[in-house]
C-alpha positions in Angstrom: -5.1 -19.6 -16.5 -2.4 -17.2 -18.1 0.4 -18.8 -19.6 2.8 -15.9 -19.2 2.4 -12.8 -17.2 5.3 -9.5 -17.3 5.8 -8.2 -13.9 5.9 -4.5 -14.0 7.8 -4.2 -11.1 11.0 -4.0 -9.5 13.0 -5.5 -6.2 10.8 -6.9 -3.4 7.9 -6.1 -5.2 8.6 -8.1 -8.3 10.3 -10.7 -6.2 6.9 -11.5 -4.5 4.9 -11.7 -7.3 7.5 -14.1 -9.2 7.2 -15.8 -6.3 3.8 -17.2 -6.5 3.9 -17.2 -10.5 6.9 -20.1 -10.3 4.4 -21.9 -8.0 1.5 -22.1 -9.6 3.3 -23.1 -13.0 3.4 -19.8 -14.5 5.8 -18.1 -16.9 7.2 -15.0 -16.0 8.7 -12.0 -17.3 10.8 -9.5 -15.6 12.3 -6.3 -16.0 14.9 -4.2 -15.0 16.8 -0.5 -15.4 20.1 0.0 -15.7 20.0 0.2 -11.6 18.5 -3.1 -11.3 20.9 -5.1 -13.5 21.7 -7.8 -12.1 19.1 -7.8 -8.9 18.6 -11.2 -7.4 14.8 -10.8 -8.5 15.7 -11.5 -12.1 16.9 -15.0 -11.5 13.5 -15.8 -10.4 11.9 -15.1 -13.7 12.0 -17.1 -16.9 12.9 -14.1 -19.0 14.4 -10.3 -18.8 14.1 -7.1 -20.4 16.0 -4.8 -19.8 14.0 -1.6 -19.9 16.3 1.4 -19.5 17.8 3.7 -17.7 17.2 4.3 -14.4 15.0 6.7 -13.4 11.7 5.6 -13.1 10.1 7.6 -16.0 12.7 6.0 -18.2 11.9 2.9 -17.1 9.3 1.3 -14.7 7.4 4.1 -15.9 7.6 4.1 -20.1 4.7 2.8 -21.2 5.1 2.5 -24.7 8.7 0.4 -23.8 6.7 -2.4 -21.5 3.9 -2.3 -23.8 6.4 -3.2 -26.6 7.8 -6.1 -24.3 4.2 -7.3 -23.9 3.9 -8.0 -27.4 7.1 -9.2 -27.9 7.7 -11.5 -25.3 4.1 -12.9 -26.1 2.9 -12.3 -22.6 -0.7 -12.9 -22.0 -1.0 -11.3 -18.8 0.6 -7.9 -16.5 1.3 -7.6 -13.2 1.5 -4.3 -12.2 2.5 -5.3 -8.0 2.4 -1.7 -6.6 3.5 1.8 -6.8 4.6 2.9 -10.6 1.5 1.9 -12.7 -1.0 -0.4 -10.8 -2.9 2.7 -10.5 -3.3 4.1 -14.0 -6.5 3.1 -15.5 -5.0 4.6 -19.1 -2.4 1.3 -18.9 -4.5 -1.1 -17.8 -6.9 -0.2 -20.4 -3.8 -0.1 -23.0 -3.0 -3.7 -21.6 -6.7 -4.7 -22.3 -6.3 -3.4 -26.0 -3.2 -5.2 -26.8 -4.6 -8.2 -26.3 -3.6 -9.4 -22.6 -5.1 -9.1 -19.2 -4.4 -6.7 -16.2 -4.2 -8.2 -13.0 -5.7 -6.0 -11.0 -9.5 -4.8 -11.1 -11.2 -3.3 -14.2 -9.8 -0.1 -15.6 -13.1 1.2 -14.8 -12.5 0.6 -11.2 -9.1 2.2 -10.6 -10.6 5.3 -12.6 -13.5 5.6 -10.5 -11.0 5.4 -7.1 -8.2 7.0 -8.5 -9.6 10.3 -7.9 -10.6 11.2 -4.4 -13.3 13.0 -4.4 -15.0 11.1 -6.9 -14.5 8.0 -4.9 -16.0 9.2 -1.8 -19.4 10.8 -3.7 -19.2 7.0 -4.9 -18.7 5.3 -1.9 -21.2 7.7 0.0 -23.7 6.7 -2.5 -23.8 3.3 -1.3 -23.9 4.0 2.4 -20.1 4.2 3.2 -19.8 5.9 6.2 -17.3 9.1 5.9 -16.6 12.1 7.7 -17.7 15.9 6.3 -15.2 16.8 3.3 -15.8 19.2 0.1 -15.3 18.8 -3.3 -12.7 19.8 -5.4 -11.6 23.3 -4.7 -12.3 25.8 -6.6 -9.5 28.6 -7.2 -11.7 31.6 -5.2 -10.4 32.3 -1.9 -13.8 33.0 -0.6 -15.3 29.4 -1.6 -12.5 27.8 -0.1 -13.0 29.9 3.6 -16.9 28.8 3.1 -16.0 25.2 2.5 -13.4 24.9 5.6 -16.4 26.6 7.8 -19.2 24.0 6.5 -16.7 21.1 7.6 -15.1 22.9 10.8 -11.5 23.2 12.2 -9.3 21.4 11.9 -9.7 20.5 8.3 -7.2 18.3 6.3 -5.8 19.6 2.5 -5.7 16.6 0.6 -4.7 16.0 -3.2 -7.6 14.8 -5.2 -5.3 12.6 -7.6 -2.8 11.3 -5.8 -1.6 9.4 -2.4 0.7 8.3 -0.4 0.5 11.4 2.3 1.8 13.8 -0.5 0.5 16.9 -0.5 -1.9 16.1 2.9 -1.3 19.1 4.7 -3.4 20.0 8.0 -4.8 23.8 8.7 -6.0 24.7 12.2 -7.7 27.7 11.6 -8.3 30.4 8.6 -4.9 31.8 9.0 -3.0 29.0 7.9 -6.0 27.8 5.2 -5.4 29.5 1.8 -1.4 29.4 1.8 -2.0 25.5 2.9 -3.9 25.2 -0.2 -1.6 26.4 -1.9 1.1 24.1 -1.1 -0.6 21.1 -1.4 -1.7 22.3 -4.9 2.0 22.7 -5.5 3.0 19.2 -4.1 -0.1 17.5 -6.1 1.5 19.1 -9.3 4.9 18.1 -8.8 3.9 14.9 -7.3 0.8 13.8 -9.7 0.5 15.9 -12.2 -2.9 17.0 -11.0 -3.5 20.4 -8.7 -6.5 19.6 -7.8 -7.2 19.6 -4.0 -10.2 19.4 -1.5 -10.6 19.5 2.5 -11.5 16.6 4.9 -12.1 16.4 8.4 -9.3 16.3 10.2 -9.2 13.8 13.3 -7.4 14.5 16.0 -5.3 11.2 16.7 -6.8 9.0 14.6 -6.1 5.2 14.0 -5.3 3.8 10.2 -7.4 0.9 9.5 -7.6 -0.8 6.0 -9.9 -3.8 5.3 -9.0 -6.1 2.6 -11.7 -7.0 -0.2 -11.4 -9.6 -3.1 -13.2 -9.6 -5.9 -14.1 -11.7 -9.0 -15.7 -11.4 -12.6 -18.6 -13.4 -11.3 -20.3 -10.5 -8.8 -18.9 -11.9 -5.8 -16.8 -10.1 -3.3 -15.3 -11.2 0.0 -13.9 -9.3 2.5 -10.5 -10.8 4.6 -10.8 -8.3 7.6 -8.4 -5.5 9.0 -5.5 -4.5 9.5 -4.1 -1.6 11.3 -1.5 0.9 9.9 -1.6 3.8 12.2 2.1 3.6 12.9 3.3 6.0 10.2 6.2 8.8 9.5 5.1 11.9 7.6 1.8 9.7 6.5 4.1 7.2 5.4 3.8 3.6 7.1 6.1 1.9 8.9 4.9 -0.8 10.9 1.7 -2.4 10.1 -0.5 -5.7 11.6 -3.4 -7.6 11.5 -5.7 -7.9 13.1 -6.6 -4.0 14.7 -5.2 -4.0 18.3 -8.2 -3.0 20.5 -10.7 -3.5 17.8 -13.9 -5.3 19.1 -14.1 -8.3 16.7 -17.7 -7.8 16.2 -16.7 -4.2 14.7 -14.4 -5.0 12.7 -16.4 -7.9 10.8 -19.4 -6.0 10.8 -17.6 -3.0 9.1 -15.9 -5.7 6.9 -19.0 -7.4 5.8 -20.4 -3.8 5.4 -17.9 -2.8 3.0 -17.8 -6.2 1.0 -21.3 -5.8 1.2 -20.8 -1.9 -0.8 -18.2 -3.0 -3.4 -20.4 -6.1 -4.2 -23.5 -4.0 -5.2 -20.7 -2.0 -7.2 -19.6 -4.8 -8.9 -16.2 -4.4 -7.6 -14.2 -7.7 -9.7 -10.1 -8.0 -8.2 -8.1 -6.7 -5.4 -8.7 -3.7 -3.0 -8.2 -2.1 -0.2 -11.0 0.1 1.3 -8.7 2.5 4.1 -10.6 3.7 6.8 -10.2 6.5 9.7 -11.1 5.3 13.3 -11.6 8.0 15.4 -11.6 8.6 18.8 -15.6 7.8 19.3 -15.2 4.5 17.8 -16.5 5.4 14.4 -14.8 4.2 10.9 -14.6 6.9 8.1 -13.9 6.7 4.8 -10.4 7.7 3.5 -9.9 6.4 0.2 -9.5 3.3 -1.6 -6.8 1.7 -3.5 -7.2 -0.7 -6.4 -4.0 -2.6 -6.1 -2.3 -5.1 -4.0 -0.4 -3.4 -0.8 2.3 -3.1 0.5 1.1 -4.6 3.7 -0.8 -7.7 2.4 1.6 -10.3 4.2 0.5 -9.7 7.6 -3.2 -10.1 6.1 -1.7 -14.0 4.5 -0.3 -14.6 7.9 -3.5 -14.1 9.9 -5.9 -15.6 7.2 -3.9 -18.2 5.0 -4.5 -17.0 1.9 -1.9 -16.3 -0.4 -3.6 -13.1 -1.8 -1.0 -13.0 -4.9 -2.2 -16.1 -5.9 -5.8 -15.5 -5.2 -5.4 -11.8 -7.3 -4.2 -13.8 -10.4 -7.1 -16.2 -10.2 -9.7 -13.8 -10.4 -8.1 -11.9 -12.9 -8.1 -15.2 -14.9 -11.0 -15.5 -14.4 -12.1 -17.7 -11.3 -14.8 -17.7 -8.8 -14.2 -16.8 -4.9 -15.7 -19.8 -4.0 -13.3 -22.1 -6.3 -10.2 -19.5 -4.9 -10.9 -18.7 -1.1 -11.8 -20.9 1.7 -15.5 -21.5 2.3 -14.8 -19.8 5.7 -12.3 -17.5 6.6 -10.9 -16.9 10.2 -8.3 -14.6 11.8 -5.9 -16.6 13.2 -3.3 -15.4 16.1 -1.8 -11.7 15.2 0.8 -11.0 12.6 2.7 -8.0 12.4 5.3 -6.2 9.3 8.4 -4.2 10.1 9.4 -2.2 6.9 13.2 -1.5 6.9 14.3 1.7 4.9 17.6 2.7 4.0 16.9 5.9 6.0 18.3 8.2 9.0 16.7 6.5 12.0 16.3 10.2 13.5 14.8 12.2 11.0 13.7 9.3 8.7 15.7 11.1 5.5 16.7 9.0 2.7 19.9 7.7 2.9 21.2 5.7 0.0 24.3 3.9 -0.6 25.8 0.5 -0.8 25.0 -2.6 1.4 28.4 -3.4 2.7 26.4 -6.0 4.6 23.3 -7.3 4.2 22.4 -10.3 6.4 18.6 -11.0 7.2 17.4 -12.7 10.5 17.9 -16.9 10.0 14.4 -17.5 12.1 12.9 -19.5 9.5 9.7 -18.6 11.2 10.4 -14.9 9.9 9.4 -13.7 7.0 11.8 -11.6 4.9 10.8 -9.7 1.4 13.7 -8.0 -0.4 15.1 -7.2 -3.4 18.1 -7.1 -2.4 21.5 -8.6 -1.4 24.9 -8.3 0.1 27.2 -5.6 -2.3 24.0 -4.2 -3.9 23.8 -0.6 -4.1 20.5 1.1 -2.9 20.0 4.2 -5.1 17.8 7.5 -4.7 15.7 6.9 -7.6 13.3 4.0 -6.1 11.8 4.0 -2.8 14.2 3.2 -0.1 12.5 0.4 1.7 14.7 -2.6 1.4 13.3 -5.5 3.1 9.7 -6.3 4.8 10.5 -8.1 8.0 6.9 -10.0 8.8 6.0 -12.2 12.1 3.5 -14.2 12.8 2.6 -15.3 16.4 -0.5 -16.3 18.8 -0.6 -13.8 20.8 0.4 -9.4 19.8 2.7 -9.8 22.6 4.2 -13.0 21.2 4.5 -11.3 17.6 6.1 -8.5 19.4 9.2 -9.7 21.0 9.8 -12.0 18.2 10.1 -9.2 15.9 12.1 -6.9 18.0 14.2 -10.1 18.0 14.5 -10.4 13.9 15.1 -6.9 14.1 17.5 -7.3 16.1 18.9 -9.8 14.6 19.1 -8.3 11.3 22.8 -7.0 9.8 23.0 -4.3 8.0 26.2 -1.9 7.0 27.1 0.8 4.5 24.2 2.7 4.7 21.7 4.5 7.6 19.0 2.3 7.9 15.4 2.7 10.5 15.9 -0.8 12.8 17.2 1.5 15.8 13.5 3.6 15.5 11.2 1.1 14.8 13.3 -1.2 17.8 12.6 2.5 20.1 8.5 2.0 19.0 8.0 -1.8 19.5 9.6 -1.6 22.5 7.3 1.5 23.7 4.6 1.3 26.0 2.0 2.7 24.3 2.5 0.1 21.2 2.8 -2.6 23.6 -0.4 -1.9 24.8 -1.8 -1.4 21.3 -2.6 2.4 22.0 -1.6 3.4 18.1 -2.5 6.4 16.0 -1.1 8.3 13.1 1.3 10.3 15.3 2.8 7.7 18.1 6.0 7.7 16.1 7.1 11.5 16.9 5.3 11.5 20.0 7.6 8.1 21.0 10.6 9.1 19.1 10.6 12.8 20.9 10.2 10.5 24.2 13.9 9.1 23.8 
């Protein structure tokens, strides 16, 4: 087991993963920019660095700086949480050379998934089922008109280096293709450093659905079922739960075991997340894969009880599945995660400032990750989610109400913030009766 591990991370992100380091005996060691001075998370860990100034490249970025820290601080392992680095298979293989261990999967692994179009000529190898998409795009007009035809309209312009919904742009027809492609070239540059694009399928309506594998060192992958994150702004998600509404249980394990059953023969060794499409005929499609933990793992602990932090540093340690996870593993009742952004509740802008108040729900039954507190100033340079709010009930209808209820509950002043929206969508009929896809928010929010 490690005896020290950095976290590479910063607010709720870090605070989590401290979390389940101080439990299982661990060391820690936390950083922070010039923002994050004095950020409750920090008095979680057994040492700080501070790291710079702070926009991110400066900081939760610099490589060489955390690298340094590594060494100094005589960490043995890196936890990378999500977002900034868990997905750069040049750290993780600097990590690896300087002596520690990366807790996440094999550098190997989050090159081979990092790129999109590589990962789905990978995944199709091995039976993954996937709608029609091309490869990379070449920089002649005419190619790219041929490939939209071969996959048909409407066809989705997706970054080949990136995610996070930057730079997926849709085109209806050949009007609209070749300046699309353009953009979303643009927005991959800025955004990734990498122009390269290619076209998917795009499905009209489609549901988000994510199934969570775990891997060890050993050859042994397990799969801890679904969850559905369909209910998203701009491709970015907002409320997300476990297990699928309207999902035949019989589906969704046999896609589960299907997938565990792929990334086993691949020798797949840490924490995933193999994202899906479901469309309208029932079908799951291949979207992409990330090699990280997500955002949205809670609502997968709540259903399952396993602490996937925990389980994520194990492996990485070195441990079997069977010595980490439960010889069986159920889904039990329905969970479901609220994330609450400092952000115009009509357009869903940005919109940092300070938290004049800052006063979570006091349901002991609700489950609140933040990384932040009263006074604390929420600043454009990070992302401006600024708590998880996460329920966990029998029923979905049970879950519901008592998270409209948290939500409700929840104080917050100084600052725009997205309770009022996400209140308008719980409260919906169509997510009441579980009838989710990628674009009920506008359709519900145009509603009010």
């Amino acid at each position: 087991m490690f005896n020290k591990v950095i976290v590479a991370n910063r607010g709720a992100v870090a605070s989590r993963v401290l979390r389940a380091l101080n439990e299982m005996g661990i060391h820690s060691v936390a950083l922070y920019s010039e923002a994050d001075a004095g950020a409750p998370y920090l008095a979680m860990a057994s040492e700080t660095y501070a790291i710079g100034p702070a926009p991110a490249r400066e900081s939760y970025l610099n490589q060489d700086l955390i690298l340094e820290i590594l060494k100094k601080s005589h960490a043995d392992g890196l936890h990378p949480g999500y977002g900034f680095l868990s997905e750069n298979a040049a750290f993780a293989q600097k990590v690896v050379d300087a002596g520690a261990r990366f807790i996440g999967p094999s550098p190997k692994w989050i090159d081979a998934m990092g790129h999109k179009t590589r990962a789905r000529e990978l995944a199709a190898l091995h039976g993954m089922p996937m709608s029609q998409g091309s490869p990379v795009l070449p920089m002649d007009n005419e190619a790219i008109l041929k490939a939209a035809r071969e996959i048909g309209y409407p066809v989705l312009v997706k970054p080949a280096g990136g995610g996070g919904g930057i730079g997926m742009l849709p085109a209806k027809d050949e009007a609209q293709l070749l300046e699309t492609v353009e953009r979303s070239r643009s927005m991959a540059s800025r955004g990734f450093g990498n122009a390269e694009v290619y076209l998917e399928h795009l499905f009209e309506r489609p549901r988000h659905v994510e199934f969570q594998v775990l891997g060890d060192q050993h050859g042994n992958v397990a799969h801890l079922f679904e969850r559905d994150c369909s209910t998203q702004r701009r491709n970015q998600k907002v409320i997300e739960e476990a297990p699928g509404p309207l999902i035949a249980r019989e589906d969704a394990a046999k896609t589960a075991e299907h997938i565990a059953g792929i990334m086993r023969k691949l020798g797949y060794d840490n924490i995933g997340t193999v994202e899906m499409l479901l469309g309208a005929d029932g079908s799951f499609n291949f979207l992409e894969m990330n090699t990280r933990l997500q955002v949205e793992h809670g609502v997968t602990e709540e259903v399952t009880g396993v602490d996937l932090v925990k389980a994520q540093i194990r492996s990485a340690a070195g441990e079997r599945l069977a010595d980490i996870l439960p010889a069986k593993i159920e889904v039990k009742g329905h969970a479901i995660q609220a994330r609450v952004y400092a952000e115009d509740p009509k357009n869903f802008f940005p919109s940092p400032g300070k938290l004049n108040v800052f006063r979570p729900p006091l349901d002991k039954s609700v489950r609140v990750e933040t990384g932040f507190a009263e006074g604390r100033d929420v600043t454009p340079h990070y992302d401006p989610m600024i708590a998880k709010v996460i329920v966990h009930a029998d029923t979905r209808g049970a879950a519901i109400d008592t998270l409209i209820a948290a939500l409700e509950a929840f104080e917050i002043q100084g600052l725009k913030h997205n309770i009022p929206a996400v209140l308008t969508i719980l409260k919906s009929e169509r997510f009441r009766a579980g009838q989710v896809h990628t674009g009920l928010i506008p359709e519900v929010m145009k509603k009010k």
